[in-house]
N, C-alpha and C positions, 0 to 999 in steps of 0.2 A: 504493500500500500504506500503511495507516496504520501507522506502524511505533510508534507506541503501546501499541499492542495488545498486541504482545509483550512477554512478561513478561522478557526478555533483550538487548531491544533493547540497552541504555545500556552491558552490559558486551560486548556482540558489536563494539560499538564499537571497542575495544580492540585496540591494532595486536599481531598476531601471534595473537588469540583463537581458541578452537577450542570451542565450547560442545559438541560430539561428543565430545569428550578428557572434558571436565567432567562432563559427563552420562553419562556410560557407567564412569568409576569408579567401583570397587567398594572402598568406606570405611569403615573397622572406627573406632570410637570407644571407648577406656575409658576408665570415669567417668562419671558423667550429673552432676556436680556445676555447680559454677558454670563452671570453663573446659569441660565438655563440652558445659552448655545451650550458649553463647557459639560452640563451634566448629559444634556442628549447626544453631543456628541460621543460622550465615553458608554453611553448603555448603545447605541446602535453598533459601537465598536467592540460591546459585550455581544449583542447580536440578542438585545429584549426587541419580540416581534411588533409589538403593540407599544407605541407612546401614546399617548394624552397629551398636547400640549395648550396652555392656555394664557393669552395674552390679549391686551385691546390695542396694543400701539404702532406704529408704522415703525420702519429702519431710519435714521439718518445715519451723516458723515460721520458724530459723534460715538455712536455706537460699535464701528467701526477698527477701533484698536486692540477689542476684547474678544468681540463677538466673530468666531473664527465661520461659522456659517451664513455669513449675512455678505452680500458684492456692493461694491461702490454703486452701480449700475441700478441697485435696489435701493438704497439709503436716494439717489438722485431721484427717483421717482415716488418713493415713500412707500414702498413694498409690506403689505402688514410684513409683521413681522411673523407670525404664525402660519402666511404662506410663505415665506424667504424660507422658514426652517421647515415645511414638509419637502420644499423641493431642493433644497440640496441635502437630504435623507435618501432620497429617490437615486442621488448620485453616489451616493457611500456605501449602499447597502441595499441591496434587493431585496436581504432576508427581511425588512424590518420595515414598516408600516407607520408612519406620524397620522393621528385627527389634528387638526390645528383647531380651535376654539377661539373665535375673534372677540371676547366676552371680557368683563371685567370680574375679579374675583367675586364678587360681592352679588353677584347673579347665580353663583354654584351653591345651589343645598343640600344640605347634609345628604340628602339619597345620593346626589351625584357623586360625590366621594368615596360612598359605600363600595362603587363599580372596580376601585382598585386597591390593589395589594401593598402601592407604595406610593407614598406623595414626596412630592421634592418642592419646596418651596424658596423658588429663585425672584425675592418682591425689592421691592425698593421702597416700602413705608406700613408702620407697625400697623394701620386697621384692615392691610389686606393679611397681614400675616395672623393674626387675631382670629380674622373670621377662617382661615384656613383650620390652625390652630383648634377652634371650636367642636368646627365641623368633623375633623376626624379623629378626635380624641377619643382610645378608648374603640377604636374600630380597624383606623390604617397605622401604620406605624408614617410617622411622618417627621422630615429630614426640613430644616430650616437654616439656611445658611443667608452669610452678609458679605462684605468687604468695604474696607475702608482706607485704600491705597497700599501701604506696604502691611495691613493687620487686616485678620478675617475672625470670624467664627461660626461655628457650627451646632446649630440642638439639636437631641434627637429626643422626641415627642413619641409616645404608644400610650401608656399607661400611668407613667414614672410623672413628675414633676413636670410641666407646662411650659408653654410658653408666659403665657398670663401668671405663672408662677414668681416668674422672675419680675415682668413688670408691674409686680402689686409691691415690689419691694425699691424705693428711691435709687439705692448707689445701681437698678442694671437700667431703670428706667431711659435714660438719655443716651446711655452705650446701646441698647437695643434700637432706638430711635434710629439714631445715627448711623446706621450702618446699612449701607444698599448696595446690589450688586450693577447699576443701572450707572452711579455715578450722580443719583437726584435726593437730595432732601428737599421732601417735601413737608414733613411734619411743621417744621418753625418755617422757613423760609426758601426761598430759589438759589439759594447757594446750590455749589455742585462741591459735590465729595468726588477727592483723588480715585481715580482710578487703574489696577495695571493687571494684563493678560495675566501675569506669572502668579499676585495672589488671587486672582480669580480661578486660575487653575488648578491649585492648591486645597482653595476651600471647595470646589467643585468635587473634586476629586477623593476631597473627606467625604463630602455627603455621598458620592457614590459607592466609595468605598462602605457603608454602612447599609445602603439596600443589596452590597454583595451578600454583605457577611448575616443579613436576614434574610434574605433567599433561602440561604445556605443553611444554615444552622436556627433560622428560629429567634436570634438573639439581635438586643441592638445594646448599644452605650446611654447610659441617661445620664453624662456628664456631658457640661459645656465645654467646647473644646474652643480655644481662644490660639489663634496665630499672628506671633510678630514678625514679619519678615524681617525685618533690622537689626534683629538680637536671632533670628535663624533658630526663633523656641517656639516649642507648643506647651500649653497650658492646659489643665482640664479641671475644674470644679462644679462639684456636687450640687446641687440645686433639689433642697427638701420641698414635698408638697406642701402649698400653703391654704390653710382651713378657711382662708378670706376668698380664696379661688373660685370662680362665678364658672368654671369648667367642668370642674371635678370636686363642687363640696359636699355631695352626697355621694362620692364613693371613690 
C-alpha cells in the first residue's frame, strides 16, 4: 500500500487516533474572522466532513493579514465572509463540506446548537460570546478563544465553570472584554486591538487542539489557558463555579 496516498496517513499515525471520531463530527464554528479562518482551516486539514460556519460580515483589506482563506479580490468586492470561507474549502479539500450561515449570533437558539458535537467560538465582543456561552452549556462542549496582539487565551466550557463565570467576577471582567480575534472592540469604543497571524495561530490551534483530544477521548480542560507571546509562556488557571451564575445556578 503506498501509504502516501492518503491524505491522513501522518496523523492516523498517532497513538490512540480515530480519524472515524474526526470525521464524522459535526462542528459549529462562530466567527469567520481570523481565529475562525485558522480553526477551519486546521479541522478540514483534520478532514471533519461537516463545518457549520456562522458569521454576518463581509471580507475587507483589513482582514487580510490573518485571515489565511479570505483573497484581496474578495475583501475588494466585500465577499461575505461565510461565502469566501465555503469556497476556498471546496479548494483544500473534497473530503469536507462548509454551510456558511450569513446570520448574527444572537438569531441561533438553543435547538440550533443542540445539532453539534463541538462549538468553536471565534467573536470579537462578550454579548455574542454570552449568548453562545448560554446556549450550549451543559449540552456541546464549547471552545472560546480571543487575541490581543502578541497575548491570547483560550476557555473551554461543557459543564465545568463558564464563561459568565469568570465575568461575574471584576479582575477577568475587562481582560475578557478586551480580547477579539477580529482586531475590533466594540464593547467601550472603535478602537482597534493589535492584531498578528502567529498568535492567532497559536490560540486557534489551542482550541482545536481541545475538540481533538474530545473526539478522542471524551475529555476536555476547564482551565483558562492564557498566552504571552513576549515572555514565549503559557499560563493556565482554574476558574470555580460561581452560585451568582445566571447559567448554571440550579445545577
Amino acid at each position: 500500500m503506498d501509504f502516501d496516498s492518503d491524505r491522513y496517513d501522518r496523523q492516523k499515525r498517532v497513538k490512540g487516533w480515530n480519524q472515524d471520531k474526526i470525521r464524522k463530527s459535526k462542528v459549529l464554528v462562530i466567527g469567520a474572522g481570523a481565529l475562525g479562518n485558522e480553526v477551519i482551516k486546521m479541522l478540514v486539514q483534520l478532514g471533519v466532513e461537516k463545518i457549520t460556519v456562522v458569521d454576518f460580515d463581509f471580507v475587507i483589506p483589513a482582514n487580510l493579514n490573518r485571515c489565511v482563506l479570505f483573497t484581496q479580490n474578495q475583501a475588494d468586492i466585500k465577499t461575505l465572509k461565510v461565502d469566501a470561507v465555503v469556497e476556498a474549502v471546496k479548494n483544500l479539500n473534497s473530503d469536507c463540506t462548509v454551510e456558511g450561515l450569513n446570520k448574527k449570533v444572537e438569531e441561533l437558539s438553543e435547538v440550533f446548537f443542540k445539532n453539534f458535537d463541538f462549538v468553536f467560538g471565534c467573536l470579537d465582543n462578550l454579548s455574542a460570546r454570552l449568548h453562545v456561552n448560554a446556549n450550549c452549556y451543559g449540552f456541546v462542549p464549547f471552545s472560546d478563544g480571543g487575541t490581543d496582539g502578541f497575548n491570547g487565551r483560550v476557555q473551554f466550557v461543557f459543564k465545568n465553570a463558564c464563561l459568565e463565570c469568570t465575568v461575574s467576577k471584576n479582575d477577568f471582567t475587562n481582560a475578557l472584554r478586551r480580547y477579539s480575534c477580529s482586531g475590533e472592540k466594540k464593547e467601550f469604543d472603535e478602537a482597534k486591538i493589535p492584531a498578528l497571524p502567529t498568535t492567532t495561530s497559536i490560540i486557534a490551534g489551542i482550541q482545536v487542539q481541545s475538540f481533538i483530544k474530545y473526539a478522542l477521548t471524551g475529555e476536555i480542560n476547564d482551565e483558562i489557558i492564557f498566552y504571552d507571546g513576549m515572555l514565549n509562556k503559557t499560563s493556565m488557571f482554574k476558574v470555580e463555579k460561581s452560585n451568582k451564575c445566571n447559567v448554571h445556578q440550579f445545577g
